[in-house]
N, C-alpha and C positions, 0 to 999 in steps of 0.2 A: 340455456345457461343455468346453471348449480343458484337454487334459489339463495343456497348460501354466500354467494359472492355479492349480494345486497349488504352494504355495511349497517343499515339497521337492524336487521338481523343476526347478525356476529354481535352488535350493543346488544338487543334482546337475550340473546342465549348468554352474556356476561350478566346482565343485571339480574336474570333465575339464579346464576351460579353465586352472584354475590347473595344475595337474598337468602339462600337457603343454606351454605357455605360458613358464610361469615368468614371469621379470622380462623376458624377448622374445625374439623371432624370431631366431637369430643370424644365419642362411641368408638368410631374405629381406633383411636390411639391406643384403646385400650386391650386390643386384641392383643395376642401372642407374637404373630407374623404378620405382621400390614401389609407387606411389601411380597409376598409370597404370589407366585404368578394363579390366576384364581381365572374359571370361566363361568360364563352364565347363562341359560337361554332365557331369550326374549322370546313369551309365551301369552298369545291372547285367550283369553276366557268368554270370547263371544265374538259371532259372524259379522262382517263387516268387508269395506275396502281399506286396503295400505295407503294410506299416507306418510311420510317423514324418511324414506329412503335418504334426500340428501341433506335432511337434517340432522337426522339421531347421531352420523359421525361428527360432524361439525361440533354440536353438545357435546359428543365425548372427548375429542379434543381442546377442550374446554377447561378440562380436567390432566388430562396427561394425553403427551401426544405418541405415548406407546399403547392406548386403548384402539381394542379393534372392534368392527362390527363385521359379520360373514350374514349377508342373507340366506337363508334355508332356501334351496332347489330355486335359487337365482328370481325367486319375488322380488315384484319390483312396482312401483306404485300406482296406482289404479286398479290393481288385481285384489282378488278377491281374498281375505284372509283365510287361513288355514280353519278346518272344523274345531270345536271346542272340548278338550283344548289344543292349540296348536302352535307349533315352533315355527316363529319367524325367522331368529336369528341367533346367532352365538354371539359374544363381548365378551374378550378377553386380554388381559394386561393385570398390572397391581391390585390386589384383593381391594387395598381403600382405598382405591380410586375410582373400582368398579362399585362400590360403596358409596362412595360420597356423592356419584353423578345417578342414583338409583332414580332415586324420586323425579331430580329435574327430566333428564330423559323419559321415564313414563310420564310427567307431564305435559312434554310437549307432542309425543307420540298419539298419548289420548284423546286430546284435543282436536289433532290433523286429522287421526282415523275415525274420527266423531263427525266430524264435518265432511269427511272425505263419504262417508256411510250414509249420512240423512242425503246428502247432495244425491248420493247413486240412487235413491229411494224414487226421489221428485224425477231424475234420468227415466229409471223404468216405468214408472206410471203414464207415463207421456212418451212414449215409444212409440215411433209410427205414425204418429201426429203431425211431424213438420215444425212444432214447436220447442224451442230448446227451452235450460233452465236458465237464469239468469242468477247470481249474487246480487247483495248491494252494498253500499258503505256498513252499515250493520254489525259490524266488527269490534272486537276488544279493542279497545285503545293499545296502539302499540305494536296488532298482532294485524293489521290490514294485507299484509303481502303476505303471512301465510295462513294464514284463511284463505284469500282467496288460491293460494298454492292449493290448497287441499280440494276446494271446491272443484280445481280443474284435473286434479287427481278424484275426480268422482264421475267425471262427465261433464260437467257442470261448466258455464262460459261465466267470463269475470265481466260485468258493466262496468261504466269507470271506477280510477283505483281511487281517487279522491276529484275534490273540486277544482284541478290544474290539469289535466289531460282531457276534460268533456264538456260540453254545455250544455248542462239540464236544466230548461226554464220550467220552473214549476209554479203551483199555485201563489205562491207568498211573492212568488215574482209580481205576479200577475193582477194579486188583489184590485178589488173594486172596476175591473175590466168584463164592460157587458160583453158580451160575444161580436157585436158588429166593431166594435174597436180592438180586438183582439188580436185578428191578423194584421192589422195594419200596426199595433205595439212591437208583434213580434218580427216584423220585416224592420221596422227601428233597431231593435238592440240584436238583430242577425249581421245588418249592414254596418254597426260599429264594431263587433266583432270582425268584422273581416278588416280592418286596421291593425288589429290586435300584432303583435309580432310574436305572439305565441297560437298558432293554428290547435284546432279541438279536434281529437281524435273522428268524434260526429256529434251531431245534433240532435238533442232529444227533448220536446216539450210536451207538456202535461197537460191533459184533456180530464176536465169532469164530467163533462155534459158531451151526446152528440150535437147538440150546437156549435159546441167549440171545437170537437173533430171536426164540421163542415168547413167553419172557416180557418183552422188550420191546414186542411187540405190544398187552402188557397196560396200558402204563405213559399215560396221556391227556398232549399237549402234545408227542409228539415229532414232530418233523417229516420228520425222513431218516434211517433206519437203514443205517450202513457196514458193508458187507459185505467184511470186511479178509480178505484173501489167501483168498478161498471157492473152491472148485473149482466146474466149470462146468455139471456135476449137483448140486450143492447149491445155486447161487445160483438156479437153476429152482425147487429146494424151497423157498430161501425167497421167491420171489416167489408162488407157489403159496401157502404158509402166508399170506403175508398178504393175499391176496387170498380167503382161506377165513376172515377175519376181518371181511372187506367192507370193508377200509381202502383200498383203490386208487383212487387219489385223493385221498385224505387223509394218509396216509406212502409218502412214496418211498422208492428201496431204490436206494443210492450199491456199487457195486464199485469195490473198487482194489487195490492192492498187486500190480505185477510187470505188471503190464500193456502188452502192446507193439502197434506193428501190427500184428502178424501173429494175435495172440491177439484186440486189441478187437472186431472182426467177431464172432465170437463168443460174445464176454460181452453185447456189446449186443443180442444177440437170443436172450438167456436171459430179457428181458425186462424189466431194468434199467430205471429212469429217467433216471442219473445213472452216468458213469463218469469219477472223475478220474484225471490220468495227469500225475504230478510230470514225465515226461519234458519233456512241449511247453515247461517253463523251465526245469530246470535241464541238461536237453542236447542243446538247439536248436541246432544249427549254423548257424552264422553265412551272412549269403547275401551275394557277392563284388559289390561294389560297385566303381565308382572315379568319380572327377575327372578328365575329359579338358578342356586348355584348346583354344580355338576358338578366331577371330578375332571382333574386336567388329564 
């Protein structure tokens, strides 16, 4: 499905266009021929992956619903952007219209292929490992569904999309829970979940110690145990332990916390399943784009 068929999204790309809009253009009114049919390429100034295929129309239509976008040699999102510099696309319709949507368009472009770029980064260094990358909630306010849109225009797998489609029991759940009381807490609030008339995508609770891997190994119904800030001889131990329980395959074993390039290499061949890394959203650096106009 067209990520744009999300109505908070269609709100999102209205509230850029108000914001930076306003009540109108004051710049373009003042050209000679506003209205004169004008074109433009969309050109990035550094390597990266595409994200916002089925965005950047949507935005443009935002503005006039006679703007066009023509992807260059049919790119299309998770591919590799063109060498520097390099023509994604053409946009073509009303000179200020093509104008007035300049900015918003390269900002949500830059954004997507920012995120869409670190995400492919953490993808290839973990190549061949068996372990994927993970998102988290970690997101702009506002912008949750395409972040993670982009992250999966990178390779990259989305965790839950908020606190309504998953159950992640984490420490602050948990506080003041020695280890010997822990699986039997969490067999508590698993089996009033299952009351629930809203079912959890899956189960995932939060391990600090292997202590509390032991005795969540015990607990039936969990699906991913998080392995928060583990050192890279312990997350060995606990995939070890749980595979000395014959659960491989049955619960996966998520690392996180502090996680960089330089380290994921690494942790993904301690033998993880699942590594998320709030990085790839909340400080993706933006990939330099721009609007060059042509002749029609």
């Amino acid at each position: 499905m067209d990520v744009t068929d999300h109505e908070q999204i269609r709100r999102l790309i209205d509230t850029a266009r108000t914001d930076d809009l306003g009540a109108g253009d004051l710049t373009t009114r003042l050209m000679p021929s506003p209205n004169e049919p004008a074109r433009f390429l969309l050109v990035t100034r550094h390597e990266g992956v595409l994200a916002g295929c089925d965005v950047a129309p949507a935005v443009l239509r935002a503005y006039d619903d006679a703007l066009e976008i023509t992807w260059s040699n049919g790119i299309r999102d998770g591919e590799a952007l063109p060498g520097s510099p390099g023509e994604l696309a053409t946009i073509s319709g009303p000179l200020h219209q093509v104008l007035s949507a300049e900015r918003v368009l390269l900002n949500f472009m830059q954004r997507l292929c920012g995120v869409a770029t670190l995400t492919r980064s953490y993808v290839d260094a973990v190549a061949e490992t068996g372990a994927a990358i993970y998102d988290t909630r970690k997101t702009i306010p506002g912008w949750r569904l395409l972040d993670k849109y982009a992250v999966r225009c990178g390779g990259g797998r989305n965790h839950r999309m908020g606190l309504f489609d998953a159950i992640l029991i984490k420490d602050n759940h948990l506080a003041g829970l020695t280890p010997d009381r822990l699986a039997g807490a969490v067999f508590e609030m698993l089996n009033r979940a299952a009351s629930h008339a809203i079912q959890p995508t899956f189960v995932e609770v939060e391990a600090d110690t292997l202590d509390q891997v032991d005795a969540l190994l015990k607990v039936v119904g969990i699906d991913v145990i998080l392995l928060d800030n583990f050192k890279l001889d312990d997350l060995r131990r606990a995939v070890a332990l749980r595979d000395s329980f014959g659960l491989r395959g049955k619960v996966e074993l998520e690392a996180s916390g502090g996680i960089t390039m330089s380290s994921v290499r690494d942790v993904a061949e301690c033998g993880v399943e699942r590594i998320s890394v709030g990085a790839i959203t909340h400080s993706a650096p933006a990939i330099d784009l721009a609007l060059e106009r042509i002749e029609c």
